[in-house]
N, C-alpha and C positions, 0 to 999 in steps of 0.2 A: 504494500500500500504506500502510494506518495504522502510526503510529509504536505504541509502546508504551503511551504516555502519551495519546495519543489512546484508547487501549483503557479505561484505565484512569486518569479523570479524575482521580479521588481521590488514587490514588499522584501524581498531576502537583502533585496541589496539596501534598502532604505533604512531596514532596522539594523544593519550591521555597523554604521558607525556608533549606533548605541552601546552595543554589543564592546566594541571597542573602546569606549569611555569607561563602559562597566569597569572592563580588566585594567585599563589605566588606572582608575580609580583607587584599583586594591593593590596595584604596585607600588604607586607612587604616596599614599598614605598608611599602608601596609606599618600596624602598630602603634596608627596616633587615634585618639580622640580631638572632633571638633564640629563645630555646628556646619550644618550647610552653607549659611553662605560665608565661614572662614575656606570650607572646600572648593566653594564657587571661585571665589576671591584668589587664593591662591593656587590654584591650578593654570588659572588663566595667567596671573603672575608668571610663574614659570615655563608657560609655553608660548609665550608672547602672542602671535596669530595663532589663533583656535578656532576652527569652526563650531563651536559650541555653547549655546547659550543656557544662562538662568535654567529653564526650562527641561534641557538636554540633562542638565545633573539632576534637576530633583526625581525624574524618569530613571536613569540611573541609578541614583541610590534606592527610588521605590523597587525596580526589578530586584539587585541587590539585597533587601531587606527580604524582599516575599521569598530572594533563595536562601533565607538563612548563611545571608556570606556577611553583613553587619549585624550591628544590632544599635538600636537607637533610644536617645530617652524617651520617646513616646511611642509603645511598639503598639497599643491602643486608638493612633490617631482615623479617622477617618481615611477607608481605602483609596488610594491613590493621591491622598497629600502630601506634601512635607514641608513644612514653613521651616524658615529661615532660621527659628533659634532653635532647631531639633539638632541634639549632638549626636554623632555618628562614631560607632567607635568601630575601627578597621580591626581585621586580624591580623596578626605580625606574621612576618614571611616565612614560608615554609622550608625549614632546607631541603636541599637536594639531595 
């Protein structure tokens, strides 16, 4: 049986740089605690041009969250929000 994404090539390709922010996400913060928009704020900081807005991370962290890859101070909040002073806390990296 075709996945979904197999169905519908376009959406595979559209949700992929989400997909991509995801894993950046838990690289590059991998062991910190900090609110969204300190994550917002300095992601962008360090990657100078980023195609990625506001928006793009709180998507992120919600996918994120619902895989059990963070956990936040408000894991009760209403599905598919995340306001700006929810603190995220990353998991530290795995060795090899």
């Amino acid at each position: 049986m075709r996945s979904e994404s197999d169905k519908t090539p376009l959406l595979s390709l559209l949700n992929r740089p989400l997909d991509d922010l995801c894993d950046e996400l838990l690289e590059f913060f991998a062991g910190r605690k900090l609110t969204m928009e300190a994550i917002h704020r300095e992601h962008q900081k360090a990657l100078g041009i980023n195609p990625f807005v506001e928006k793009n991370y709180k998507d992120a962290l919600n996918i994120l969250d619902a895989a059990k890859k963070i956990t936040t101070s408000k894991p009760n909040r209403r599905k598919g929000t995340f306001a700006d002073d929810i603190v995220v806390t990353f998991p530290k990296k795995e060795n090899k």
